[in-house]
C-alpha positions in Angstrom: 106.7 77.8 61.1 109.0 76.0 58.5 109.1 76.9 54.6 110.7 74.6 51.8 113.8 75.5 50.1 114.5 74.4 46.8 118.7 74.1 46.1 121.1 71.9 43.9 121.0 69.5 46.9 116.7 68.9 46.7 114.9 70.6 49.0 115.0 71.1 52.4 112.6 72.4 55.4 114.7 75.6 57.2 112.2 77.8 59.6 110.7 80.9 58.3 112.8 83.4 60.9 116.0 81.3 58.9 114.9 82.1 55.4 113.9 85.3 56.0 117.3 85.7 58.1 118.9 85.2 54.7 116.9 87.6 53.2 118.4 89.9 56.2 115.1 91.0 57.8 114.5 90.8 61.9 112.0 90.9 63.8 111.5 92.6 67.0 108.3 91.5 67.7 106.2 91.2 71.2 107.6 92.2 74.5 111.1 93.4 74.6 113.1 92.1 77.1 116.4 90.8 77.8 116.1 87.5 76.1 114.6 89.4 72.8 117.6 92.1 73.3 120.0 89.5 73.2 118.4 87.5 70.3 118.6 90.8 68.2 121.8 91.3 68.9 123.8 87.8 67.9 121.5 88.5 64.9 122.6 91.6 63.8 126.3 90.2 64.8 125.7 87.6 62.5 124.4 89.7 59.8 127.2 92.0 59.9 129.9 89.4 59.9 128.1 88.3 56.6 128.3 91.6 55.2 128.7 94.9 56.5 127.6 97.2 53.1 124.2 95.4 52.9 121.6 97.2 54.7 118.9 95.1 57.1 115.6 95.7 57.7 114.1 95.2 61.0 110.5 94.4 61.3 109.2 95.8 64.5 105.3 94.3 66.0 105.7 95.1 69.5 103.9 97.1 72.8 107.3 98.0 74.0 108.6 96.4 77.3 111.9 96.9 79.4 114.2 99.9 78.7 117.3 98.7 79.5 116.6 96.2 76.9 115.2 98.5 74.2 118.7 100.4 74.6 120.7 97.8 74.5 118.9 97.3 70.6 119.3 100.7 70.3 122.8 100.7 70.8 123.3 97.8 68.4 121.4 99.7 65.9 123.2 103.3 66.1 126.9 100.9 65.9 126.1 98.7 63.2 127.8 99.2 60.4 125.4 97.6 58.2 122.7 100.3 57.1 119.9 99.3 59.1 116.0 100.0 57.5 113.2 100.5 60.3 109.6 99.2 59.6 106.7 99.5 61.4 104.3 96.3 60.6 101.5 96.6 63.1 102.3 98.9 66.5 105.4 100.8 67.7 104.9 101.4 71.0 107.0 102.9 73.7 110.7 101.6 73.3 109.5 99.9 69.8 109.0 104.0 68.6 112.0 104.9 69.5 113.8 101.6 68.3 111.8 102.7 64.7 112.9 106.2 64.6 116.3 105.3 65.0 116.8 103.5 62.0 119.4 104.9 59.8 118.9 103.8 56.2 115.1 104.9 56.0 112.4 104.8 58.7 109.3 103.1 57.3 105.0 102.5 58.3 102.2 100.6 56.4 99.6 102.2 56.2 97.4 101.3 59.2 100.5 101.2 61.5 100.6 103.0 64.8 103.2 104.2 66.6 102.8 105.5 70.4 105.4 107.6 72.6 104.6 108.5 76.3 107.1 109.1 79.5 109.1 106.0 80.5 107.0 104.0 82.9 107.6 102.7 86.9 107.9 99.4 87.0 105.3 97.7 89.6 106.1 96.4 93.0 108.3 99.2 93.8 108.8 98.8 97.5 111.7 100.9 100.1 112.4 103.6 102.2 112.0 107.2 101.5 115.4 107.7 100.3 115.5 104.2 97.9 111.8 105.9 96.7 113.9 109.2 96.1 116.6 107.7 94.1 113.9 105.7 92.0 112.3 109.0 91.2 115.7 110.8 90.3 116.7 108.2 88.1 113.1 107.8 86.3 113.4 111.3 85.7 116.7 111.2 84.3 115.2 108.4 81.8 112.6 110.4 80.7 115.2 113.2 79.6 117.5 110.7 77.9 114.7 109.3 75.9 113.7 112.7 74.9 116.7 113.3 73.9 116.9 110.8 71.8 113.2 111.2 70.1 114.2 115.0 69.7 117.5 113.6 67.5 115.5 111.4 65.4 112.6 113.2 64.6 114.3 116.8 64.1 111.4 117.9 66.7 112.8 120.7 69.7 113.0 118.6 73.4 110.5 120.9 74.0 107.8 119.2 72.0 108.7 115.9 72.3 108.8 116.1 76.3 105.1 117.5 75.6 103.8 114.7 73.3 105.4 112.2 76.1 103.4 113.7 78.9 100.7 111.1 78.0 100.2 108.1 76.2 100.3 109.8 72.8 99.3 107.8 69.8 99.9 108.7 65.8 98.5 107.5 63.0 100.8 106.6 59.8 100.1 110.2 58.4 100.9 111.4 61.8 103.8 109.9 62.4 105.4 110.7 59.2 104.0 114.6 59.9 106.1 113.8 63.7 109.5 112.8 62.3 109.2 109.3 63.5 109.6 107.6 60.0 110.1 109.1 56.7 107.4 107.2 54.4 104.6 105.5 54.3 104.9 102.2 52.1 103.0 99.0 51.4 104.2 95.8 51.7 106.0 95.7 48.6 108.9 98.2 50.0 109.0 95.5 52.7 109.7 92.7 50.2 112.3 94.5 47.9 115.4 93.1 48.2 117.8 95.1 50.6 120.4 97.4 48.4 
C-alpha cells in the first residue's frame, strides 16, 4: 500500500510501512520468524540512530511463531535506548504477549484486543533417539521457565501464577489483561495516533 506525501518538492508516492516509519511506529504483525526478527531489528537500529530520546511504538497483530525469533525482538526491545510503547491492535498471542508486556514506555490494548499465554510449544517432526528426545525435553523445559520468568518480571505476577496460567492455552480479554499485568491501559485508537513524546 502506497500513501501520497505532500513536501516543498510536490508530492510524492512512499509506502505506508515508510510513512508511518517516520512517524516511528512498527509493526510486528503475522508469524514471527527469523526474517520478521531481523526486519524489526534494522528498524529499530534505524530508528535509534535517528534519535535515541524519542520513544517508538510497536504495533503488534500476530499468533506468535518461533521463539528464538521472538527473543531475539525481545532482546532489541529490553536494549533499545529509545523508550519503546507496546500496543496490542488485534491478538497477542504466545511470543507476541510476551513481546507486548515487555514494552517499557507504557504497555497498551484496544478494546476488543486479546492477548493469550500458554507453555512454549514442540515444534513438529521431532524425530531421534531416546537420548536426542531427552535433551529436547530438558531444553523445552528450560524454555518454559525462562519465559515464565520473564512474564513473572513484566506483569509483577509470582512464577507461581504465571507457570499456572501457562499450563494451557490461556486467553484474556482487554479487562483481563490489564487485571493480569500484561499492559497497563486500555486505549482507543487515538492513543495510537498521538504523536510519540
Amino acid at each position: 500500500m502506497n500513501v501520497l506525501v505532500k513536501s516543498a518538492n510536490g508530492i510524492t508516492q512512499v509506502s505506508a510501512d515508510s510513512k508511518l516509519m517516520s512517524q516511528r511506529k512498527v509493526f510486528i504483525e503475522g508469524e514471527i520468524d527469523a526474517e520478521t526478527a531481523c526486519e524489526f531489528v534494522k528498524k529499530i537500529m534505524i530508528l535509534n540512530a535517528e534519535d535515541s530520546n524519542r520513544p517508538i511504538d510497536i504495533l503488534i497483530n500476530t499468533p506468535g511463531g518461533c521463539i528464538n525469533s521472538g527473543m531475539l525482538i525481545y532482546d532489541v526491545i529490553q536494549a533499545s535506548k529509545a523508550p519503546i510503547r507496546t500496543f496490542c491492535i488485534g491478538r497477542a498471542y504466545s511470543m507476541g504477549a510476551v513481546l507486548l508486556a515487555c514494552g517499557n514506555h507504557g504497555r497498551y490494548i484496544l478494546p476488543h484486543g486479546e492477548v493469550m499465554i500458554h507453555e512454549p510449544l514442540l515444534g513438529n517432526h521431532i524425530r531421534g533417539n531416546s537420548s536426542s528426545i531427552k535433551s529436547i525435553s530438558e531444553t523445552l523445559l528450560e524454555t518454559k521457565h525462562k519465559m515464565n520468568e520473564i512474564l513473572a518480571k513484566h506483569t509483577g505476577q509470582s512464577e507461581e501464577v504465571v507457570e499456572a496460567a501457562t499450563s494451557y492455552d490461556h486467553y484474556f480479554s482487554s479487562e483481563e489483561s490489564l487485571e493480569f499485568g500484561l499492559v497497563d491501559e486500555i486505549v482507543d485508537f487515538g492513543k495510537m495516533m498521538e504523536e510519540c513524546e
